[in-house]
N, C-alpha and C positions, 0 to 999 in steps of 0.2 A: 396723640403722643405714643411712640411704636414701644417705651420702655413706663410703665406706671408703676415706681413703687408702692402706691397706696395699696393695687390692685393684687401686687404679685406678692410681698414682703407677708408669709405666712401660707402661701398657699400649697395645698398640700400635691406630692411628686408621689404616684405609684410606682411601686417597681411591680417586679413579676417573678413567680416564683422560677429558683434556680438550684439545679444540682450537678456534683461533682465527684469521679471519682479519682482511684489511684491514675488510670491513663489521663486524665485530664488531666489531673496536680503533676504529672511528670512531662505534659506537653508545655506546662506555663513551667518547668523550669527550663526546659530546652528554649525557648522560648525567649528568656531572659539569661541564656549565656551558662544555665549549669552545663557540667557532662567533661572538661575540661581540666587535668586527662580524664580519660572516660574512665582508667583506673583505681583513680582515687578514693576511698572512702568514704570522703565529706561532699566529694561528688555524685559518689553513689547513691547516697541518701536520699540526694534529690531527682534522682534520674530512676530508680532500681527499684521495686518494691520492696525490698526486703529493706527494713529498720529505715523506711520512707517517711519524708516529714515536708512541711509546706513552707517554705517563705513567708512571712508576715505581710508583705505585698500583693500575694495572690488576694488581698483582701478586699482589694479593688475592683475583682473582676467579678463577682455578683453581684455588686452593686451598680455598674457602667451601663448595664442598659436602661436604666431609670432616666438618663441623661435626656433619652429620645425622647422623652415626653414635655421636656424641658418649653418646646416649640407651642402646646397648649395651655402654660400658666395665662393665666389673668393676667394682662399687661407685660406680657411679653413677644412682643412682636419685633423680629430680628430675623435677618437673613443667614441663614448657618453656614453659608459659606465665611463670615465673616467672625465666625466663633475661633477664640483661641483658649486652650486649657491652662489658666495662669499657673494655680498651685492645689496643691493635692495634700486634706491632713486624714491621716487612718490613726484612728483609735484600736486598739485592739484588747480587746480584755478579757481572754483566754486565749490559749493555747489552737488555733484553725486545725480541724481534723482533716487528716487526707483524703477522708469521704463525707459526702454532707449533704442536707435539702433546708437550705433556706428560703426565708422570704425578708424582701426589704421595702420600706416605705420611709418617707421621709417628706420635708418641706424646705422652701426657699428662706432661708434667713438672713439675708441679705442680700440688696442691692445699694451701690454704692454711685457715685458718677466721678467717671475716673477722666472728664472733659471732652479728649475725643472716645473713650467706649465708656461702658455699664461695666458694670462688674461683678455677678452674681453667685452666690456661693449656698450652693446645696446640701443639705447635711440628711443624710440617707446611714439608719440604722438597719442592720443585716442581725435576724433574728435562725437560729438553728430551728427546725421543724419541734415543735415540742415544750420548746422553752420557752421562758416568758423575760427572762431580760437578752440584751444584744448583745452576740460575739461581737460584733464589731458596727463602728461609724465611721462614715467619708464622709468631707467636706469637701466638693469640689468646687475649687475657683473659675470662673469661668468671664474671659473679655469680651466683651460684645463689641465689635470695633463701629466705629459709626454710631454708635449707640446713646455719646454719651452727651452734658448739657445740658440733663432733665433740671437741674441744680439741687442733689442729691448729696447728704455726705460722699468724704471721698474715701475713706475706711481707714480700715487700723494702718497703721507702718508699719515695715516689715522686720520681723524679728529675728534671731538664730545666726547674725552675722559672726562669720569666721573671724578667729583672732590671728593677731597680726603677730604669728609665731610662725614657727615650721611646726608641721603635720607631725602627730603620733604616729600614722600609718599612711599610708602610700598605697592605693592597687588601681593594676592598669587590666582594664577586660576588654578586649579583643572581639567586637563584633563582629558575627560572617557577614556575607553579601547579601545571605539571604535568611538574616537575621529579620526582618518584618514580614517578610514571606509566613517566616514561622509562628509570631507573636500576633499577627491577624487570627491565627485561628484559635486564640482565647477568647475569641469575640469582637475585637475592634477590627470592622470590616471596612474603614475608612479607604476607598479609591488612594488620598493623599499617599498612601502609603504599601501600593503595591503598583499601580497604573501612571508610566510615566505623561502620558500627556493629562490625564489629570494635577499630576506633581506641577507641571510647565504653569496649569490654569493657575494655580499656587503661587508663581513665582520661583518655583524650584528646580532646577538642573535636574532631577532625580528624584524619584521618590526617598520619604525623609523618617526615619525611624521613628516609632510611636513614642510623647514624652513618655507615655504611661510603661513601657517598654526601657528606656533608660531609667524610667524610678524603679523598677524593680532591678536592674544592673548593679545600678549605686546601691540597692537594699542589701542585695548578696554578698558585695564586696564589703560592706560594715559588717554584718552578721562574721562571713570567714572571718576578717582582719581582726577586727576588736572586740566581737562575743564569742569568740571559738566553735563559730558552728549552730551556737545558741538560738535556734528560731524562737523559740518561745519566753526568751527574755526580751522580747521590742514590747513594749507599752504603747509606742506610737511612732507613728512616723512622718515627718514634715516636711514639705519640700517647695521650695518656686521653678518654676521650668523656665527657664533664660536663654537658651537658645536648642537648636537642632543640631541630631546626630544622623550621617550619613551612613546606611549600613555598610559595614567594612572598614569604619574608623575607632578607634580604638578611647573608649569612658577611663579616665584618669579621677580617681576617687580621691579627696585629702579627707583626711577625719582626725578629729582633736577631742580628746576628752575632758570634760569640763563637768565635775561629778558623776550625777548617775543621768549626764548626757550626750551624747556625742558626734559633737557637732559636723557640719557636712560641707562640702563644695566637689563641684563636677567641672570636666573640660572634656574637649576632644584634644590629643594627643596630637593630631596632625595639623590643627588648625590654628591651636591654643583659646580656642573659642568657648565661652562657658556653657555648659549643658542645664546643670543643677545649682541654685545658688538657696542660700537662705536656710539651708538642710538642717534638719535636727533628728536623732532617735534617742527616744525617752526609755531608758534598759529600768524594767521591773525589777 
């Protein structure tokens, strides 16, 4: 059996230590669409060293290389071309410095059977050099296509559905062409997304913007719109990845506030196709 949750459900995911400083944290925001106008203040922040500050998203990218090792759990045998990244939850629980040397470990707590894929979701805590509790946890979801049939639960139902009102805020972000050109080099070095005939093996006309590159899009656009700029007020942040964004197509962000939450949906602008569905950010 190529999927054993007996075998995998608990086992434990190394990460590898990772550090970062101010040019890194100002490439992941270029990256994810800061800099626009390059003028601006609240742009500045994230682009400019001076009164420099990090996305609550960036929180993802020290923990993403743990992924790779995903391939030698115990009863996980899957072919990774057939990996798709479902949803993505970041705990955050301080303030991410713009410089930093962590380290992250974590394990598999769940696999699920989703009929035709598996469905396994990793929960990887990111510890600061020093410290002894986590700046931060990812839960990443992950489809195994083909995978699935073990006769496994099939997991929770999915929560954070949009209300059937009109949006608090409204923001449309504008991705370049070579908008994954740029966000590859936080680390997701994924061919799917810079090599077109790799893209074709895909299924895809094009190489296809990273999800993990749209979740930080929609992050910024919450943050401006409805925390004023406020990175260090997200508690967390939740997301399902519902379909693909073509770089050069334009992330249409709705958000509704619903206490101290506020809730999320994504599209492309040109397609009306959904990006992000099931969205939550949890404001401290």
């Amino acid at each position: 059996m190529p999927i054993d949750p007996s075998k995998a459900l608990g086992a434990p995911i190394n990460g590898s230590p990772f550090s970062w400083n101010r040019d890194r944290a100002i490439l992941y925001a270029l990256g994810v669409g800061a800099g626009v106008p390059q003028t601006d203040p609240n742009e500045l922040s994230y682009t400019y060293e001076k009164n420099l500050k990090l996305l609550p998203s960036f929180g993802v990218v020290p923990a993403f290389g743990a992924l790779g090792g995903l391939g030698s759990v115990p009863g996980m045998s899957f072919n990774p071309m057939m990996l798709l990244h479902g949803e993505q939850d970041l705990e955050i629980r301080g303030a991410i410095p713009v410089e930093g040397e962590v380290e992250s470990a974590g394990k598999v707590v769940g696999v699920y059977d989703k009929g035709k894929a598996a469905l396994v979701v990793l929960e990887m805590a990111t510890t600061l050099k020093g410290q002894a509790e986590p700046l931060f946890v990812n839960r990443f979801s992950l489809f195994l296509r083909g995978e699935g049939g073990f006769g496994g639960e099939s997991g929770p139902a999915a929560g954070n559905a949009a209300p059937d009102r009109a949006p608090d805020h409204v923001v449309e972000s504008k991705t370049l062409p070579q908008q994954a050109l740029l966000y590859r080099l936080s680390g997701d070095k994924n061919p799917l997304h810079a090599d077109p005939d790799f893209a074709k093996m895909g299924g895809f006309d094009m190489p296809i913007l990273h999800g993990l590159c749209s979740y930080g899009i929609v992050c910024k656009a919450v943050v401006d719109a409805a925390l004023g700029g406020d990175t260090a007020s997200v508690a967390r942040y939740q997301a399902r990845f519902a379909g693909v964004v073509f770089p050069g197509e334009t992330i249409v962000t709705s958000i509704w506030k619903d206490g101290s939450t506020l809730l999320i949906a994504a599209k492309t602008k040109e397609r009306g196709t959904p990006v992000i569905s099931n969205a939550a950010i949890t404001v401290r």
